[in-house]
C-alpha positions in Angstrom: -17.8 -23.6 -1.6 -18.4 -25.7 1.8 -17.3 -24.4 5.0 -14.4 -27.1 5.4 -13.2 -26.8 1.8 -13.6 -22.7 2.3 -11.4 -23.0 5.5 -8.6 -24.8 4.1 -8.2 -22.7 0.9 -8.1 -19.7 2.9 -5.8 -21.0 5.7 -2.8 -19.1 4.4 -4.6 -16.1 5.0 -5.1 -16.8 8.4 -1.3 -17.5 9.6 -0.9 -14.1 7.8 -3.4 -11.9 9.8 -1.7 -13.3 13.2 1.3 -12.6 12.1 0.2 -8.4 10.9 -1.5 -9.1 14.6 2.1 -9.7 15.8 3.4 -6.3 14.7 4.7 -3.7 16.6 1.6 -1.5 17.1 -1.3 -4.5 15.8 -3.6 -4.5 13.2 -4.2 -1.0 12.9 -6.8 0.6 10.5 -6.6 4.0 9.0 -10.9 4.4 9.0 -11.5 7.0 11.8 -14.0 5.0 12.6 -12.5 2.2 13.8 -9.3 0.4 15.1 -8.3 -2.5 13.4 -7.7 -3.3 10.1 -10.1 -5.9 8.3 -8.6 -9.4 8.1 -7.4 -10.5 4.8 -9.7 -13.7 5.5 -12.6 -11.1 5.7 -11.5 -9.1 2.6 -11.2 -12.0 0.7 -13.9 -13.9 1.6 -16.2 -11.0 1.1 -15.1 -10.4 -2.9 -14.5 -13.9 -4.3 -16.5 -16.5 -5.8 -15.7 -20.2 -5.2 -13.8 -20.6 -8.5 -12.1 -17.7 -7.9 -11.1 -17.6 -3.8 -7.9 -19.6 -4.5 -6.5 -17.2 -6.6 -7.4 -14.5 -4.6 -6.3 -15.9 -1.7 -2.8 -16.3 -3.4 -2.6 -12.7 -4.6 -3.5 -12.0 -0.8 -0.9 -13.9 0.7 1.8 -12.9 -1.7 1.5 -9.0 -1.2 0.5 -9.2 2.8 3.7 -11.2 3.3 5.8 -9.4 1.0 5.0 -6.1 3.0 5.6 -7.9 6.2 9.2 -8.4 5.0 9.8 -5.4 3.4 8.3 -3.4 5.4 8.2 -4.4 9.2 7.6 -1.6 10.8 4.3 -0.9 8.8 1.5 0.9 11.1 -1.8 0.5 9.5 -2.5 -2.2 7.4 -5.5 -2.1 5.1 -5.7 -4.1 2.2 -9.2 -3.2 1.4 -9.4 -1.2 -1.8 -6.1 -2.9 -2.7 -7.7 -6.4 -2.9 -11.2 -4.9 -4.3 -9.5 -3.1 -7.3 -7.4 -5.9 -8.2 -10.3 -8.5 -8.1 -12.8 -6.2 -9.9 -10.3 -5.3 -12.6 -9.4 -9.1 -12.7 -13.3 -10.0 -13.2 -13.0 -8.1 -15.8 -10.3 -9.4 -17.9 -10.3 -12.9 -20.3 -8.1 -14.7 -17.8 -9.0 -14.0 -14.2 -6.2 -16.5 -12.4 -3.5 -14.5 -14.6 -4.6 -11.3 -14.4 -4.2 -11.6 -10.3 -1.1 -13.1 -10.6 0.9 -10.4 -12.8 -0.7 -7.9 -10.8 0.4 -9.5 -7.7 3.7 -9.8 -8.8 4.6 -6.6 -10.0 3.2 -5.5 -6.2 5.5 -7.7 -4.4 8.2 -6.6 -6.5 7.6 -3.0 -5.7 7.6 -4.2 -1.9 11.1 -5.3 -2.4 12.6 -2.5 -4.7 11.4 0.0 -2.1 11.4 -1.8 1.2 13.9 -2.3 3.7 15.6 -5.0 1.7 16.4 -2.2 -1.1 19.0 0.4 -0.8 16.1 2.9 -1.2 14.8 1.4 2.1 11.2 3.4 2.9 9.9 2.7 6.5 6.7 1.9 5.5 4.3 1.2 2.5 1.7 4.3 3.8 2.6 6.1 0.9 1.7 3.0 -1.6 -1.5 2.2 -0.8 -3.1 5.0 0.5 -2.5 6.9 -3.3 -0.4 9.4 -2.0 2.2 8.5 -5.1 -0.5 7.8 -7.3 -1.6 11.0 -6.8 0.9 12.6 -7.4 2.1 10.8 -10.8 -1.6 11.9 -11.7 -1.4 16.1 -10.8 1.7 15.6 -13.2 -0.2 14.7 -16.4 -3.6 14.9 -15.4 -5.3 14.8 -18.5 -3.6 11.8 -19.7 -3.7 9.9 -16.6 -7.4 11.0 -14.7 -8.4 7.5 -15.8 -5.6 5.4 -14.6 -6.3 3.4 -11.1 -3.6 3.5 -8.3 -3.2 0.0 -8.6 -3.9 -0.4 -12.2 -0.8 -1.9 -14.3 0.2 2.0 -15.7 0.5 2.5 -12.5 2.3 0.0 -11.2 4.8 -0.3 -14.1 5.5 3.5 -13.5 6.1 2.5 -10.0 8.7 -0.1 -10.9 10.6 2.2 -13.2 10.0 5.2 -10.5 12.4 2.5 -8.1 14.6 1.8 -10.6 15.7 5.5 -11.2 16.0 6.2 -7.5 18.5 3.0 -7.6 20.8 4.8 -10.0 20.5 8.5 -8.0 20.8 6.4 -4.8 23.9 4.0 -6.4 25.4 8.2 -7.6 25.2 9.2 -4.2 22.5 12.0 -5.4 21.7 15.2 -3.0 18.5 14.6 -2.1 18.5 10.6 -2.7 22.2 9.6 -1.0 23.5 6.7 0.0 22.3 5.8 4.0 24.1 4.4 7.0 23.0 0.4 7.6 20.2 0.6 9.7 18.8 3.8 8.5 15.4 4.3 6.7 15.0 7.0 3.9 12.8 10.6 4.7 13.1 12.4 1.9 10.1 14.5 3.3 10.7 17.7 5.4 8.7 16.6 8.8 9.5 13.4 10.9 8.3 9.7 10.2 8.9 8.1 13.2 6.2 5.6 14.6 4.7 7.5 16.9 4.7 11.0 15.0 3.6 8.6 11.5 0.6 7.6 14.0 -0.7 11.2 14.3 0.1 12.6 11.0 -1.8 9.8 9.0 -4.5 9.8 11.5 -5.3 13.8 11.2 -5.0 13.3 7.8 -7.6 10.8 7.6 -9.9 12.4 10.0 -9.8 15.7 7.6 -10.1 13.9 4.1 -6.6 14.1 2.7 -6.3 11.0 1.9 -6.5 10.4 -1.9 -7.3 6.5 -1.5 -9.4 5.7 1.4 -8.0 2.1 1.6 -9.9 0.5 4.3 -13.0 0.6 2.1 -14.0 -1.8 -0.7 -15.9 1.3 -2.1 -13.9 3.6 -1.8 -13.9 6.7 -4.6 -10.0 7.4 -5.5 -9.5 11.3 -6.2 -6.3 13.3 -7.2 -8.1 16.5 -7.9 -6.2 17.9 -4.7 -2.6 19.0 -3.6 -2.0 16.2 -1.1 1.6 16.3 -0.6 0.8 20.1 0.2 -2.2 19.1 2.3 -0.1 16.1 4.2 3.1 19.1 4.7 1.0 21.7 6.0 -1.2 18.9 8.2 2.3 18.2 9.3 3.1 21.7 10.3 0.2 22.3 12.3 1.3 19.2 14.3 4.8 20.7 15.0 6.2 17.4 13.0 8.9 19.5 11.2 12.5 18.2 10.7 
């Protein structure tokens, strides 16, 4: 693709990394190693072929905006792995164009059923795309679903119907998912999540491996094999983040 023809396909991309550069803390990364985040131009342009850059840079756009929204007070903001596992499995499939844009879609409409526009209104997306959930889901069956990708379609179908359960607890007022106070974000975990405590938790977490989806990597090696919910609490302990 020619550099004028490569610039104005991915244009969309750009308006959306100045925008993540807009946000309350920046760009940031999760890598240790680093402190941004890699632009979705980068990520893109790094994966697609010409044929396929349009589509990618669609899927891109579509889930990178649709976390903005829902999710506006997001700290780090990798889309590495994220973008990389959808494109791979999508290079895979008989219909590359479709394949992005049902998995695109069912991501955007997670972003929506648990963002801030949701009555189960999470903070941020952390969670999501770093495999925590995923993880999780896995420990529960794990010899049915070792083989199933945190952002494979299982996984993001089980996601969707996840959200809609906690609508109906949420909609019955339930213990431990109640109805919140306009203006309020959800915890259900027992140590703080505010911006400035999320900051250190996530970061010590990265910097000691708990992380079950190193997302700022293309290459990354997804693993559930661990307790990370137990690893993430005690992490949070040792950092006197307790509620």
């Amino acid at each position: 693709m020619r550099a004028r023809a490569l610039d104005t396909t991915i244009a969309p991309l750009k308006d959306i990394d100045a925008r993540i550069a807009q946000s309350p803390q920046g760009p940031l990364t999760l890598d240790p190693h680093r402190a941004f985040a890699t632009p979705l131009t980068e990520v893109v342009s790094s994966l697609a072929g010409e044929r396929q850059t349009p589509h990618l840079v669609a899927a891109a756009s579509a889930v990178a905006q649709a976390q903005i929204i829902s999710f506006p007070d997001n700290l780090f903001w990798d889309f590495d792995f994220y973008l990389g596992s959808i494109h791979r499995d999508a290079s895979a499939s008989a219909d590359y164009a479709g394949y992005l844009h049902d998995a695109a879609l069912l991501t955007v409409g997670l972003m929506q059923l648990y963002g801030q526009q949701s009555t189960i209104r999470f903070r941020y997306v952390h969670d999501f795309m770093y495999g925590f959930d995923w993880a999780r889901w896995v420990r529960r069956n794990p010899s049915a679903r070792r083989d199933l990708q945190p952002f494979g379609p299982e996984f993001l179908q089980q996601s969707e119907r996840r959200g809609r359960d906690l609508l109906s607890l949420i909609q019955a007022d339930d213990a431990w998912y109640p109805r919140l106070e306009e203006g309020v974000s959800r915890n259900p975990f027992p140590f703080v999540r505010e911006p400035r405590d999320e900051l250190r938790l996530y970061r010590a977490l990265a910097e000691r491996g708990y992380v079950p989806v190193e997302a700022w990597r293309l290459d990354a090696q997804p693993h559930a094999g661990r307790d990370f919910d137990a690893l993430r609490q005690q992490t949070a302990k040792s950092l006197e983040l307790g509620r």
